[in-house]
Backbone bond lengths (Angstrom), bond angles and torsions (degrees), N, CA, C in turn:
res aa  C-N    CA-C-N  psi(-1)  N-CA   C-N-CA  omega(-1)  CA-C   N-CA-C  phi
1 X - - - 1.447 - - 1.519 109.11 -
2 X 1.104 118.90 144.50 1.657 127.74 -176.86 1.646 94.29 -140.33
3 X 1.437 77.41 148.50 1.764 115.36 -175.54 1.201 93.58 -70.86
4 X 1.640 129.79 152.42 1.326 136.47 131.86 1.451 145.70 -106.30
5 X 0.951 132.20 166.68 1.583 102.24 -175.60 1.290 106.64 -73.37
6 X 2.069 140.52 -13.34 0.908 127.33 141.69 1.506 146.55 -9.15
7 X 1.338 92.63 -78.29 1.652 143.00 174.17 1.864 101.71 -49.34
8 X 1.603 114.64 -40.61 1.141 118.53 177.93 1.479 110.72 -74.16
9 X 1.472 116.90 -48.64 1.686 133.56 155.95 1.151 106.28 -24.80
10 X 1.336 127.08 -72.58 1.037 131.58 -171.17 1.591 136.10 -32.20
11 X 1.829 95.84 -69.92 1.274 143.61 155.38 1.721 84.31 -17.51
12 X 1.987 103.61 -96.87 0.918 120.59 -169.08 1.483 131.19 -6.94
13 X 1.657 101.83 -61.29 1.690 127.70 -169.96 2.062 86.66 -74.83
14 X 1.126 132.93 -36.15 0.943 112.26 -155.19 1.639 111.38 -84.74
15 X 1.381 91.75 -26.24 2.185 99.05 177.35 1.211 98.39 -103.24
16 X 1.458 130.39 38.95 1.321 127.38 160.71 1.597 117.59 57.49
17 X 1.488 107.76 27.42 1.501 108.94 179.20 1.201 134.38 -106.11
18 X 1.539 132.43 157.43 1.354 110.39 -164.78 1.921 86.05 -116.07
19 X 1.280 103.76 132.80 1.162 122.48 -164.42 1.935 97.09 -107.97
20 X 1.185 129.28 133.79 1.213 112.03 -177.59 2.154 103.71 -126.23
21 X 1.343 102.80 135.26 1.714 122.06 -168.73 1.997 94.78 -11.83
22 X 1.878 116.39 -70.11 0.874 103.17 -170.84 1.655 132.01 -71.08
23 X 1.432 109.16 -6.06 1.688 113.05 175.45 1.224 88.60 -80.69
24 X 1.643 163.16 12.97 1.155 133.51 167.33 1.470 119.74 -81.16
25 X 1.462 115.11 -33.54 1.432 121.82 -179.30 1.230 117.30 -61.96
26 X 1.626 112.41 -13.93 1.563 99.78 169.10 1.063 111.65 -122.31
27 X 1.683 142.66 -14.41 1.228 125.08 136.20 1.653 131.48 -28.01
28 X 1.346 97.47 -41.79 1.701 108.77 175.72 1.644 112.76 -61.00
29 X 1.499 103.51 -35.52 1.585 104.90 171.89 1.219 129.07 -60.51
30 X 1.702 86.00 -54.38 1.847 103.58 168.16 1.071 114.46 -32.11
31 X 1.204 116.26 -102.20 1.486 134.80 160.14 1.424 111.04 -5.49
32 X 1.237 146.93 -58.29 1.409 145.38 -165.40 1.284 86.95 -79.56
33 X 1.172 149.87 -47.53 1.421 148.33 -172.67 1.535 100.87 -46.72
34 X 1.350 92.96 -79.43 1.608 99.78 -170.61 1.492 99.26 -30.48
35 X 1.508 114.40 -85.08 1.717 124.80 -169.54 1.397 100.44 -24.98
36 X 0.946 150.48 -38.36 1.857 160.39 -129.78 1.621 70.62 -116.50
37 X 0.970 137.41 -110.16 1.675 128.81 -151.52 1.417 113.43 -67.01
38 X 1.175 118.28 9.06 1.559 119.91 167.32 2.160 113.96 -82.94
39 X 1.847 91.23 -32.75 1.669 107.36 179.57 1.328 94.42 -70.08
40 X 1.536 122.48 -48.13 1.815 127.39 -161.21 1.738 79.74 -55.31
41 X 1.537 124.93 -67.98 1.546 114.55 -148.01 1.506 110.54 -76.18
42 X 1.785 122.14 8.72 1.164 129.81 -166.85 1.711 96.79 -113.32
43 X 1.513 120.32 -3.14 1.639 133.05 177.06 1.869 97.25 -88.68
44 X 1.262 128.17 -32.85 1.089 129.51 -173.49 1.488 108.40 -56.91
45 X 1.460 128.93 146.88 1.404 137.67 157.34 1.629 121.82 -73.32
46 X 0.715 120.94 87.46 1.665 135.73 -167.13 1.679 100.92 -80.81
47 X 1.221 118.62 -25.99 1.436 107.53 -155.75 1.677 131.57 -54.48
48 X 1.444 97.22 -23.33 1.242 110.20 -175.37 2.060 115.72 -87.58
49 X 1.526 99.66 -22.01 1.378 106.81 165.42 1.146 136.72 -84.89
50 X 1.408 129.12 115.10 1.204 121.70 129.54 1.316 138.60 26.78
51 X 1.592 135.92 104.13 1.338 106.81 166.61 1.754 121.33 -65.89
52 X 1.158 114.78 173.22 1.489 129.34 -178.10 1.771 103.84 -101.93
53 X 1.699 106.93 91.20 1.723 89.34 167.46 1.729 113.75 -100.99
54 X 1.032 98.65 -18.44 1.715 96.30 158.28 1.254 135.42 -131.26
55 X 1.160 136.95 164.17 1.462 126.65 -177.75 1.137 120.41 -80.90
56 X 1.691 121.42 -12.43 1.453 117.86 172.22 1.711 110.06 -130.74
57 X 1.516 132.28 -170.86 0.733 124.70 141.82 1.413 154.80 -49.72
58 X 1.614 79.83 -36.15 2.204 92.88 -167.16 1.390 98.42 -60.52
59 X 1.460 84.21 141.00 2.061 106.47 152.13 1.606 115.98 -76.87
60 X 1.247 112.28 129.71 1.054 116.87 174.73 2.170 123.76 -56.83
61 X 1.141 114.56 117.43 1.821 105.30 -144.70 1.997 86.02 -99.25
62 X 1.352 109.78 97.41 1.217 101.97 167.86 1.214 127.49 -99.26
63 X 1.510 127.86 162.33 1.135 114.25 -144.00 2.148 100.58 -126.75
64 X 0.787 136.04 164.25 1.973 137.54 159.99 1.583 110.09 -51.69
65 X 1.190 124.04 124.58 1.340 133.67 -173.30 2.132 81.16 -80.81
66 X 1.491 88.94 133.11 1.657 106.71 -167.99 1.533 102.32 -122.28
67 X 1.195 138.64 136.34 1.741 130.22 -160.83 1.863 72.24 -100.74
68 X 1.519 119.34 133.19 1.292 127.43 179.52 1.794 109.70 -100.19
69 X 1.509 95.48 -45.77 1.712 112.04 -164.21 1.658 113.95 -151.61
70 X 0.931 115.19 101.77 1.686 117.99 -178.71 1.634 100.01 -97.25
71 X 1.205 103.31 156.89 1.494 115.85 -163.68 1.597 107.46 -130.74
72 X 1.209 130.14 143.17 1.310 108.15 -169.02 1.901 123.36 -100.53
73 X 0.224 127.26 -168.65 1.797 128.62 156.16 0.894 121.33 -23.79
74 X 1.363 116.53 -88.09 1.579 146.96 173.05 1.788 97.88 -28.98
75 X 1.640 94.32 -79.83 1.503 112.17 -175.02 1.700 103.77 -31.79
76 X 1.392 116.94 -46.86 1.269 117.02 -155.03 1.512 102.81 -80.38
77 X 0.887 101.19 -30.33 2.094 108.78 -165.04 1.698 94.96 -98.94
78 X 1.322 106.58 -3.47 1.918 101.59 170.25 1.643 121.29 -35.81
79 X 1.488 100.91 -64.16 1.257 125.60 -158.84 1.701 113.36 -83.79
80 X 1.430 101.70 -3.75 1.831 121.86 -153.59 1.531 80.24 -78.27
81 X 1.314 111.16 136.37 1.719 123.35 160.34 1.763 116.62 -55.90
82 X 1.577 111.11 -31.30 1.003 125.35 -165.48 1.317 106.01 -146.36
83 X 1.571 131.41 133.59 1.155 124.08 151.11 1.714 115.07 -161.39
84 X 1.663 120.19 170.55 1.341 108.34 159.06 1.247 117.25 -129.65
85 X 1.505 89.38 68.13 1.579 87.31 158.00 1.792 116.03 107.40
86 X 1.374 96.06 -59.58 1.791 121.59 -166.65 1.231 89.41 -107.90
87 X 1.708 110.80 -79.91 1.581 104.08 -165.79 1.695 118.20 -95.29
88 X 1.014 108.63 -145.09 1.549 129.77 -176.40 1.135 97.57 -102.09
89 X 1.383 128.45 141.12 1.480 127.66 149.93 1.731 111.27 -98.46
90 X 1.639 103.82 135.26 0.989 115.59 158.77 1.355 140.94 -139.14
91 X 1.228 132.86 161.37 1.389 121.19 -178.47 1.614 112.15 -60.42
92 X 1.604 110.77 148.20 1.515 111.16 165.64 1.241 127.67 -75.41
93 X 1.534 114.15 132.04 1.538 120.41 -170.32 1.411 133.29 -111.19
94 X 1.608 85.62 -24.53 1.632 107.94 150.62 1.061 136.10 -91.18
95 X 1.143 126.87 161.90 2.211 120.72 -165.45 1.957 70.92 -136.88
96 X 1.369 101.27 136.00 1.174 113.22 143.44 1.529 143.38 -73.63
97 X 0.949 123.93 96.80 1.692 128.80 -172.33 1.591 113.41 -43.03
């Protein structure tokens, strides 16, 4: 299969990209490249393998979410530029319609 400058059009409009006359001649390469070593890895005999879903063996070892250090109020609203007290003060960001 080979790219066209179509096929690049296409592409383009579809990932929302703006593709410009001279980036096509080497996208067109790109692209034919890839396809060209995609047939070489599509000549290989696969039948006897396995797919590959990870690169190693290990299981991932997860662990119980543990409460370590709670912080209180005060502590938390210390450092706050603004606050009353309980919460955070902040500027308004929404306008009501």
């Amino acid at each position: 299969m080979k790219v066209s400058s179509e096929t690049i059009d296409k592409i383009a409009h579809l990932a929302r990209l703006e593709v410009h006359e001279g980036e096509k001649g080497g996208l067109l390469d790109d692209m034919n490249k890839i396809l060209t070593f995609m047939d070489k890895l599509n000549e290989i005999d696969t039948s006897g393998i396995e797919p590959l879903i990870y690169m190693n063996d290990e299981v991932n070892v997860l662990r119980e979410d543990e409460i370590n250090q709670e912080i209180s109020t005060q502590i938390a609203l210390k450092n706050a530029p603004k606050d009353d007290g309980r919460f955070f003060r902040v500027a308004k960001v929404i306008n009501k319609v």
